[in-house]
C-alpha positions as CSV (number, residue, x, y, z in Angstrom):
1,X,-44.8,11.9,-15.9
2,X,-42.6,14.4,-15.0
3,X,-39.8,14.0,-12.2
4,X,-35.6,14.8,-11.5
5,X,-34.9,11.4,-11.6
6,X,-36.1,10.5,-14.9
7,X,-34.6,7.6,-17.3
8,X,-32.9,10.5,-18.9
9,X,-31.2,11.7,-15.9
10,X,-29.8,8.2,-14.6
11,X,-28.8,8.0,-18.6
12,X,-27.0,11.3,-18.0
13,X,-25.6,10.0,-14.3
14,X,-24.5,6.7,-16.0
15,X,-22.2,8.5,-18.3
16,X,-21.1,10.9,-16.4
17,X,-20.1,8.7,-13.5
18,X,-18.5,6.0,-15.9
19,X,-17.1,8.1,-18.7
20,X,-15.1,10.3,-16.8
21,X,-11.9,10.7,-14.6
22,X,-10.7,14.2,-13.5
23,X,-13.5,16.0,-10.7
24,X,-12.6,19.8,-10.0
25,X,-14.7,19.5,-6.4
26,X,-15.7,23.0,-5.8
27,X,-15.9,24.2,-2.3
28,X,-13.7,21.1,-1.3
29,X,-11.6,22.2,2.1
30,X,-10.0,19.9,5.0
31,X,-13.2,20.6,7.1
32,X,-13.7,16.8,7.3
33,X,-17.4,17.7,8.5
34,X,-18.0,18.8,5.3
35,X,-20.2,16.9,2.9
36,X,-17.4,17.7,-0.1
37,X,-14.9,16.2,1.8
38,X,-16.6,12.9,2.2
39,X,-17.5,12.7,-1.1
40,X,-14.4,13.9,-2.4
41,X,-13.0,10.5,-1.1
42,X,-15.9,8.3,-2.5
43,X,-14.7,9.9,-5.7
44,X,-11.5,8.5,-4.9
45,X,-12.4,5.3,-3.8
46,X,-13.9,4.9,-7.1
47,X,-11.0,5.9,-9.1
48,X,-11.5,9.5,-9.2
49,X,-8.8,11.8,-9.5
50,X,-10.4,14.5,-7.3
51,X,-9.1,18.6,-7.9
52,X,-9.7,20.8,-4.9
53,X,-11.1,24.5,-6.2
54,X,-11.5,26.4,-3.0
55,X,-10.7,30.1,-2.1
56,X,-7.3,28.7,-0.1
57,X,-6.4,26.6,-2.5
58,X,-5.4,23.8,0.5
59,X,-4.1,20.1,-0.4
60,X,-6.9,18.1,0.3
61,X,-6.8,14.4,-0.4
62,X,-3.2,14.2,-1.4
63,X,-4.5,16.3,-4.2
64,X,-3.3,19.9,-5.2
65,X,-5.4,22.5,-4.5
66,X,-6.4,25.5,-6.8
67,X,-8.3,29.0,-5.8
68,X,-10.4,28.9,-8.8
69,X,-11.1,26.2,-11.8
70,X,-9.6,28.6,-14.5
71,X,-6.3,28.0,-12.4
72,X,-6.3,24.5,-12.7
73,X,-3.4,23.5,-15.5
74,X,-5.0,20.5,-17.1
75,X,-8.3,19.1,-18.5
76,X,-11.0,18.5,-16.2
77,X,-14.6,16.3,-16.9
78,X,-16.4,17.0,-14.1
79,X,-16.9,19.9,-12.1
80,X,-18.9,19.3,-9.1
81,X,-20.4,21.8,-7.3
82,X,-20.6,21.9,-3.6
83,X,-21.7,26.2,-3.0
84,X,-24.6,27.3,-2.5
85,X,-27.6,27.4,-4.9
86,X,-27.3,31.3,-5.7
87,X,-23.6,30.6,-6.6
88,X,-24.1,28.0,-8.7
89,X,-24.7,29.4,-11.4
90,X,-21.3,31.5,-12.0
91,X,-19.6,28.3,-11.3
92,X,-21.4,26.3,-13.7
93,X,-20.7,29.1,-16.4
94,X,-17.0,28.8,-15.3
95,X,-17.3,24.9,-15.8
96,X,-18.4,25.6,-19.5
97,X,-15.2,28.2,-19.8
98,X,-12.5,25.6,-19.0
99,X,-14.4,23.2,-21.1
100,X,-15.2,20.8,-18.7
101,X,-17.7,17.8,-20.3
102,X,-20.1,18.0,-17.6
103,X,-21.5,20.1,-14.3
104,X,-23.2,18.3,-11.2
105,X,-24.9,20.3,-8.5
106,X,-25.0,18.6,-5.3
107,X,-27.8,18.0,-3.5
108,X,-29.7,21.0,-2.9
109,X,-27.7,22.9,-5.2
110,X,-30.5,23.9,-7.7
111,X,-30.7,26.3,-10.5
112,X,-32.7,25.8,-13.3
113,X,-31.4,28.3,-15.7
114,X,-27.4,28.0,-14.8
115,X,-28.6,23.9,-15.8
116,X,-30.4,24.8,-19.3
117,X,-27.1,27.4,-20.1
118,X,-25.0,24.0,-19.0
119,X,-26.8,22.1,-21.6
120,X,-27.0,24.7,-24.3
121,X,-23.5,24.5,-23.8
122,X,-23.3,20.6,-24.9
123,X,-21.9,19.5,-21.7
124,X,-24.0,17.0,-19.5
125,X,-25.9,18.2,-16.3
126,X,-26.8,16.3,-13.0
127,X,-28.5,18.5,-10.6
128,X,-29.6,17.6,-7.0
129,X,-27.7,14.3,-7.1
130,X,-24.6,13.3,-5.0
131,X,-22.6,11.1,-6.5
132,X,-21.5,9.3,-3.4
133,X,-24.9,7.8,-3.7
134,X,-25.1,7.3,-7.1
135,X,-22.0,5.4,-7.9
136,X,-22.9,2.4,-5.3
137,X,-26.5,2.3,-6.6
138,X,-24.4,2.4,-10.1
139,X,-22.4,-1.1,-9.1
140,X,-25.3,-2.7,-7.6
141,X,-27.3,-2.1,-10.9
């Protein structure tokens, strides 16, 4: 039985949902029609300090923005990726640069080999997930 959403992948979306604190959300802007910025706030509501990483850098949340993650002045867990698929990958290699503890790829952000260089790495990987979804399936569990 093969499939994403495997024992081993809620394991992994367990841990990295409850084990964690500081989100870099990259592509986060204050286009409030974007999906980032909607999930952004779930973080929040869930106790998530949330780290804009976007181009402009804009305040977004309340929350500081940065232009890239190696510009971001203190430890981050999470870096959550919100680009698109072909992008990914360059960002997930600059998650395991800061030494972030864990790389999710949106839903529909999919890339196979920037996930198996996220692992090699030793830091957790949740691809094709949003975690706006998972963390109220998460509660109700």
């Amino acid at each position: 039985m093969t499939t994403s959403r495997s024992s081993q992948s809620d394991d992994t979306v367990r841990r990295v949902l409850e084990d964690t604190t500081t989100w870099a959300v990259v592509g986060l802007s204050t286009n409030t029609s974007r999906a980032a910025y909607g999930v952004a706030r779930v973080l929040q509501q869930h106790g998530k300090r949330i780290v804009p990483v976007h181009p402009s850098a804009p305040t977004v949340h309340g929350e500081q923005g940065y232009a890239s993650l190696a510009e971001i002045p203190f430890p981050v867990d999470v870096v959550d990726v919100f680009v698109r698929s072909e992008l990914a990958g360059d960002v997930a290699d600059q998650a395991v640069e800061i030494g972030a503890r864990a790389v999710w790829f949106q839903l529909g952000v999919i890339d196979h080999d920037a996930a198996d260089r996220v692992r090699a790495a030793g830091l957790d990987m949740v691809m094709d997930r949003c975690p706006a979804i998972e963390l109220p399936r998460l509660a109700s569990a």
